[in-house]
N, C-alpha and C positions, 0 to 999 in steps of 0.2 A: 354227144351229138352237137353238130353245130346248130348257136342261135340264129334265126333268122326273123328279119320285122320287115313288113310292107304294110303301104298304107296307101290309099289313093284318095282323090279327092275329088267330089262327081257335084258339077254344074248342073242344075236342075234344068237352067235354059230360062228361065222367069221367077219371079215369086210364087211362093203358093203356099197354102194351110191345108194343101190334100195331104193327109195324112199315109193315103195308098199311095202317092206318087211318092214319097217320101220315102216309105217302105220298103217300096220297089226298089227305088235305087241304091238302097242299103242295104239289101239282100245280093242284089246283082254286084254289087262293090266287094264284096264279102266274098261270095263266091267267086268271083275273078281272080282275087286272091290266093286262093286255098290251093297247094301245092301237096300232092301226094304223096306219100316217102315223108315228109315232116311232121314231129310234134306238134300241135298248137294247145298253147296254153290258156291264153284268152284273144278275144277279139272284143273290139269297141266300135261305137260310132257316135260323131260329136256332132250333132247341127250346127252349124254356124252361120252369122247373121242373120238371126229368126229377127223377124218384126210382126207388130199388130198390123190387121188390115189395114192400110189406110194409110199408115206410117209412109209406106215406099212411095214413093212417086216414080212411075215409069218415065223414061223420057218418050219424045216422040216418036221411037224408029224401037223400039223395045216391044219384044212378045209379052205378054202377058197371059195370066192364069184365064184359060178359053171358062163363057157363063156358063158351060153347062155341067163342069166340073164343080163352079159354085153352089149350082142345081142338086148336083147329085151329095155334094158334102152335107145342105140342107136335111134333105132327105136321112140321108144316117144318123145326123145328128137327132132328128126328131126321133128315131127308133131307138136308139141309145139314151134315149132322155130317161124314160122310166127304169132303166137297168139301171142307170148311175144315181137315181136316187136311192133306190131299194140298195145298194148296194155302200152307202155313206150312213146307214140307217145304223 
């Protein structure tokens, strides 16, 4: 059978530490991918240029990560708090 490799590479459009938005697009990447009638033997995905909050500096005319997605990442975080300790225990 022939080998075959695709890869694509998906612009988020801003910075961000949503973790669902991230998701999202590497699932949707993945899937756009996938061709019927062929093997697949593995698939990856590599984040690139991850930085700390704070690190980036938008410039003037650049979207950024909208508050209420900050809001919402808060939020999970605080409910995932005691899972991740029980679970390092």
């Amino acid at each position: 059978m022939e080998k075959v490799s695709y890869s694509a590479l998906v612009d988020l459009g801003y910075p961000t530490d949503d973790g669902r938005l991230m998701t999202k697009a590497a699932t949707e990447s993945v899937n756009s991918l996938f061709r019927t009638g062929y093997k697949h033997s593995s698939a990856a995905v590599s984040p690139m240029g991850l930085r700390q909050p704070g690190e980036f500096t938008d410039d003037l005319f650049a979207h950024s990560q909208p508050v209420m997605e900050d809001e919402s990442i808060g939020v999970l975080d605080e409910i995932m708090a005691p899972r991740e300790r029980e679970s390092s225990e």
